[in-house]
C-alpha positions as CSV (number, residue, x, y, z in Angstrom):
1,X,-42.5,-34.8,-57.1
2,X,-43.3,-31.0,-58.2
3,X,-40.7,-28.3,-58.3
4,X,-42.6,-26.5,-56.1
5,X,-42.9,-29.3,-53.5
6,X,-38.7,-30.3,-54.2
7,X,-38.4,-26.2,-53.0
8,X,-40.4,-26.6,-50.2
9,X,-38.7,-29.2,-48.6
10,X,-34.9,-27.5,-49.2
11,X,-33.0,-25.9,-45.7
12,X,-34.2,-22.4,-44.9
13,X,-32.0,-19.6,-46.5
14,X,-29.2,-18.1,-43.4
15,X,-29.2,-14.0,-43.7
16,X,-25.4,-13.1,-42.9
17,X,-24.6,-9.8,-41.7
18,X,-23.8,-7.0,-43.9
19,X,-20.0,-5.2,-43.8
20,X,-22.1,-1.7,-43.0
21,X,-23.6,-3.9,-40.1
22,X,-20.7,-5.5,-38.9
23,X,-18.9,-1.7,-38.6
24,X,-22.2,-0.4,-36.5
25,X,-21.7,-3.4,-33.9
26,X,-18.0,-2.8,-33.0
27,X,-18.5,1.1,-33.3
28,X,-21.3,0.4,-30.7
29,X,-19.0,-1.8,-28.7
30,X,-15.9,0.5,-28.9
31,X,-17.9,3.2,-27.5
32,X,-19.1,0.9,-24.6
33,X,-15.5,0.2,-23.9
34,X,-14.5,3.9,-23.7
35,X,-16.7,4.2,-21.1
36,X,-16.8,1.3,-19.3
37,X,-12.6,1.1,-18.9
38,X,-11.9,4.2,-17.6
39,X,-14.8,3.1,-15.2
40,X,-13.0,-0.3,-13.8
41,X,-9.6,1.7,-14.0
42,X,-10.9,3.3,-11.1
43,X,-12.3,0.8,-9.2
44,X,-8.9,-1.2,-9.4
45,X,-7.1,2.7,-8.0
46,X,-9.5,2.5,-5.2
47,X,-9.2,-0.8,-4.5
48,X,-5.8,-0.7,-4.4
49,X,-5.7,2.3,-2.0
50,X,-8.5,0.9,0.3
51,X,-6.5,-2.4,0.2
52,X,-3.2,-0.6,1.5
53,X,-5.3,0.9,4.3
54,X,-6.6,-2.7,5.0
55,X,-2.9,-4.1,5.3
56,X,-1.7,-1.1,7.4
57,X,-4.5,-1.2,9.9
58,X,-4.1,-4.8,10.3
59,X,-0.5,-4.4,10.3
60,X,-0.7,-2.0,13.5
61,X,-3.2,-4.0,15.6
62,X,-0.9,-6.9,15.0
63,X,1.8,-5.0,16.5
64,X,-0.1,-3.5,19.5
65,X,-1.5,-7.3,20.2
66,X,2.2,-8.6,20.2
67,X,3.7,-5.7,22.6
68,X,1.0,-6.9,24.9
69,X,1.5,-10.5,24.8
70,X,5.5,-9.9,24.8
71,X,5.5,-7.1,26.9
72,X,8.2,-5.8,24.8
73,X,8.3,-2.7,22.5
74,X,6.9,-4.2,19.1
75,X,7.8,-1.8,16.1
76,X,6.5,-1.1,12.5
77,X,9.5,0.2,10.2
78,X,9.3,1.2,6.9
79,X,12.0,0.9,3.9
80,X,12.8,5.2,3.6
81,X,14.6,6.8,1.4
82,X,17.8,5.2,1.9
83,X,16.9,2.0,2.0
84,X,19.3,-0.3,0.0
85,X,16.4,-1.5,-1.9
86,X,15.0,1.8,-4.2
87,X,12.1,-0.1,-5.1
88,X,10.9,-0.8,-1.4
89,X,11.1,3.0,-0.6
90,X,7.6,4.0,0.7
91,X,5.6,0.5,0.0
92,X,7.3,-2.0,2.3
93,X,7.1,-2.0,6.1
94,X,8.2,-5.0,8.2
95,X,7.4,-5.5,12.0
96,X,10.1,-6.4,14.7
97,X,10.6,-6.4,18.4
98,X,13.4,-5.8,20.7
99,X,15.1,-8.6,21.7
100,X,17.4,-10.2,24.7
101,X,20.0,-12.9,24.9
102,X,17.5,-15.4,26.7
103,X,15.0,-14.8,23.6
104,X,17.3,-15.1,20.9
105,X,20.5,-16.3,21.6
106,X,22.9,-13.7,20.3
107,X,23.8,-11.4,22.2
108,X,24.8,-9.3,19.1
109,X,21.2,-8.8,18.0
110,X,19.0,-5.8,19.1
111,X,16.1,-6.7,17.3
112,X,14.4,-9.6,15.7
113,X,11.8,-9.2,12.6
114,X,8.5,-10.7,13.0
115,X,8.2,-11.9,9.8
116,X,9.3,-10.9,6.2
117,X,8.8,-7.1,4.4
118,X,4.9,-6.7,3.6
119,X,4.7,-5.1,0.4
120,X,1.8,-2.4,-0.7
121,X,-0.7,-3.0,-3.3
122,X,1.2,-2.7,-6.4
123,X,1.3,0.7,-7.5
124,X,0.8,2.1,-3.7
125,X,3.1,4.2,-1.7
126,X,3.1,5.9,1.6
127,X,3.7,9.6,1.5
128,X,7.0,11.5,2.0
129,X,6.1,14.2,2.9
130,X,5.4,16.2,6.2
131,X,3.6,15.4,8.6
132,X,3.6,12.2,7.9
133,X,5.1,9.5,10.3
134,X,7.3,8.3,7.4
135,X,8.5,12.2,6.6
136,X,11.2,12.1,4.8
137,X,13.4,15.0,6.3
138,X,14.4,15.5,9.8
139,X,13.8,13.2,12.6
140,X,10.4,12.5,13.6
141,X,11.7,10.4,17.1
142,X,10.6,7.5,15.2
143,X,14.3,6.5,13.5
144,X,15.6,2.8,14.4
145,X,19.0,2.2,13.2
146,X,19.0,-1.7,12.3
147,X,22.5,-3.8,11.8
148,X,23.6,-6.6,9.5
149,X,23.4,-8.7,12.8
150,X,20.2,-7.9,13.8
151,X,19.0,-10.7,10.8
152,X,16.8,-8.8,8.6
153,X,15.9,-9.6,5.3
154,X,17.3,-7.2,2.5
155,X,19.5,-5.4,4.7
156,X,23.1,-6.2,4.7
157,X,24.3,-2.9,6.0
158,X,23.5,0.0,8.5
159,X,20.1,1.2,7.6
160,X,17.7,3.3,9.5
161,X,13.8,3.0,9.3
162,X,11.1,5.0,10.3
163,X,9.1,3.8,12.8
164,X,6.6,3.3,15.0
165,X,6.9,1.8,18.3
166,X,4.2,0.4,20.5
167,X,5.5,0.1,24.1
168,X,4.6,-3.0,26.5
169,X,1.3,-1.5,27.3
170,X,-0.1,-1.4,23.6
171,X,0.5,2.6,23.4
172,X,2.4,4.3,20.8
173,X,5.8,5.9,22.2
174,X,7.3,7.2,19.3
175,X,6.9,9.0,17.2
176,X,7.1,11.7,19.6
177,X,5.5,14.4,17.3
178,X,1.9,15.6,17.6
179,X,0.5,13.5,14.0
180,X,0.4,10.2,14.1
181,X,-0.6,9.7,10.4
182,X,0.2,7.4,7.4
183,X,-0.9,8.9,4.1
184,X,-1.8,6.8,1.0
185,X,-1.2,7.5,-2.3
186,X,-0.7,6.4,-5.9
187,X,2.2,6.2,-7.1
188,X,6.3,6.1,-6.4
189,X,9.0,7.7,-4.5
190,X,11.5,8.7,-6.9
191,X,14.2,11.5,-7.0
192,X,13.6,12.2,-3.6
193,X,9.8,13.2,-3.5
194,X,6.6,11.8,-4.1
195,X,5.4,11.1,-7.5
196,X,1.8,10.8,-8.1
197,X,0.6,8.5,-11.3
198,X,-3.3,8.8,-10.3
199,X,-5.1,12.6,-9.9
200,X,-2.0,13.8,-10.6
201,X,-2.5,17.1,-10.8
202,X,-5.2,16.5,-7.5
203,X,-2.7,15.8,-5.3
204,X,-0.1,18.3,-6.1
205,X,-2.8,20.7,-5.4
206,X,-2.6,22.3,-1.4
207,X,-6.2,20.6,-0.5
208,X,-5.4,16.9,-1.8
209,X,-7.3,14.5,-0.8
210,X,-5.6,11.4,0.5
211,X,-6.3,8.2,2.5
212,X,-5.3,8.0,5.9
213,X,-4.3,5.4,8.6
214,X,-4.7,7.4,11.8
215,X,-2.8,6.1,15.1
216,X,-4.3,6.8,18.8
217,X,-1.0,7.5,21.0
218,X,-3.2,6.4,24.1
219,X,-4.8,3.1,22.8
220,X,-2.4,2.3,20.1
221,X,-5.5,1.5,17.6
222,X,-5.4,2.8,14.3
223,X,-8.6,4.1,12.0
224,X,-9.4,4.9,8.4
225,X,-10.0,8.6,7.1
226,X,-9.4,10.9,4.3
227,X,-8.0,14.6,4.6
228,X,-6.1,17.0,2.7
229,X,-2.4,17.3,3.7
């Protein structure tokens, strides 16, 4: 056989990539990245948000359908402030109803929870400040003092929640104030205000924009909307 014929029969020769090339791919990737991150960081922040208005919503019609059924007052109260727990201040809420001897048993309970605390999106807080129904200053008419014997998870002394109460007819009694609003945010409660980790300096600014969980006093039904505080 020829040399020419062994050379023609040999594998085909495999170009590899240059160092100069391999830097122009993952400079072309990096700058991808810096624009696609950012991108799905927010998607995730409004996900999260639109995900705590989803739980709230659902949260409230469960408590209007149960006040019906029960024909008892049916609350929503949410860990303040004070709450023993710092880190369920402003993104836990837990519903409960008032209770008798014949429904419970003890005569030393006022109230029995429906369930265990439902806990925000991580990263999502209710707001603190006025008007919303969790303000945290002054009473709104919505404050329930709850008691060791009352059974609730977490607390294991006197604690008082904000609330809102849905009376036997599915409408909301208190809290007695003119707004009836829930406002979602971003962020913590810490040092006694809001902090915002999202649009931070948005949101300290006097037209914010925030979601919203709005309540009907009359029909007790809640709906979504976004509105500076």
């Amino acid at each position: 056989m020829s040399v020419q014929n062994t050379r023609s029969l040999s594998a085909p020769t495999v170009r590899a990539f240059t160092l100069v090339e391999m830097l122009a791919v993952m400079a072309i990737v990096t700058l991808i990245l810096s624009f696609t991150v950012p991108a799905l960081d927010g998607l995730v922040s409004v996900r999260g948000r639109k995900g705590a208005v989803n739980i709230l919503m659902n949260a409230a019609e469960q408590a209007r359908v149960s006040a019906l059924e029960s024909s008892s007052d049916v609350y929503i109260g949410f860990a303040g402030s004070e709450f023993p727990e710092k880190d369920f201040s402003f993104t836990r809420f837990i519903l409960f109803r008032k209770t008798t001897d014949q429904l419970d048993g003890n005569s030393t309970a006022r109230f029995v929870p429906l369930g265990k605390w439902t806990r925000l999106p991580e990263g999502i807080s209710v707001g603190s400040k006025n008007p919303s129904i969790t303000y945290n200053g002054g009473n709104t008419g919505g404050e329930v003092t709850i008691e060791p014997a009352d059974n609730f998870p977490m607390i294991t002394a006197t604690t008082v929640l904000k609330t809102i109460k849905f009376n036997s007819t599915g409408m909301i009694e208190t809290p007695s104030t003119s707004f009836l609003k829930l406002y979602i945010y971003e962020g913590y409660f810490f040092e006694g205000q809001d902090n915002y980790t999202k649009r931070k300096a948005a949101q300290n600014s006097s037209g914010a924009l925030f979601e919203i969980v709005s309540f009907s006093r009359m029909t007790g039904r809640a709906s979504y909307d976004t509105a500076a505080l």
